[in-house]
C-alpha positions in Angstrom: 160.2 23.2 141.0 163.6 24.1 139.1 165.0 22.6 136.4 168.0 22.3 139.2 165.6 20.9 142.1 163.9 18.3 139.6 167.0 16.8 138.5 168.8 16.4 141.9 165.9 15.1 143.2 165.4 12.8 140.4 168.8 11.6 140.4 167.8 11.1 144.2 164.8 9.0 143.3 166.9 7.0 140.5 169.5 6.1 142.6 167.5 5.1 145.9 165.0 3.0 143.7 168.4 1.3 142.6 169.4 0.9 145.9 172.6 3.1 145.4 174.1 3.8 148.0 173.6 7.9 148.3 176.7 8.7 150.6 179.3 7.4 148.1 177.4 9.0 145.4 176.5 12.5 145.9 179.7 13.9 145.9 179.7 13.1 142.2 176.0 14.1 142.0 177.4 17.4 143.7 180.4 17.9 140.9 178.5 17.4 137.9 175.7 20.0 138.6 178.7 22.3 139.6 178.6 22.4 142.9 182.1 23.1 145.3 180.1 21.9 148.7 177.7 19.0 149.0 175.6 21.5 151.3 175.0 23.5 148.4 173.3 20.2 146.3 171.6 19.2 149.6 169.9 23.4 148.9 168.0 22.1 146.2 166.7 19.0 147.7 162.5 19.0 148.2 160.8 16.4 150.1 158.6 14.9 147.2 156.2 12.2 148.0 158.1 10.1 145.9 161.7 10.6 147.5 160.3 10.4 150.8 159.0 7.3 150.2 161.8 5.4 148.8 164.3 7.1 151.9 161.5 5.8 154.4 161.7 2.3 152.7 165.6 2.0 152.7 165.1 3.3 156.5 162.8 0.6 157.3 165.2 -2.6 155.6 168.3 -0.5 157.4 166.2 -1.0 161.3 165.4 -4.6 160.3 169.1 -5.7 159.2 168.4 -5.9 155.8 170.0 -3.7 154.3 
């Protein structure tokens, strides 16, 4: 993993075990690492075990209504 892929998808991790919400954030996420296009962040992202698991748990509160 690159020092580029780590961090994004640690900020990733961070912010979903915060329960940020990610839309409204990763357009910042995509500025500071120097990014013109959110497609190019969304490059870097790997599924880690980690960052799957936290997006399959805000999935799972989203289905029941809870938000």
């Amino acid at each position: 993993m690159t020092f580029a892929t780590g961090f994004i998808c640690h900020r990733l991790e961070d912010w979903y075990a915060k329960g940020v919400q990610i839309d409204r954030h990763i357009l910042s996420l995509c500025t500071y690492v120097g990014h013109t296009k959110v497609t190019d962040t969304y490059w870097y992202l790997t599924a880690t075990p980690e960052l799957l698991a936290l997006a399959a748990q805000r999935f799972t509160r989203f289905r029941h209504g809870l938000s």
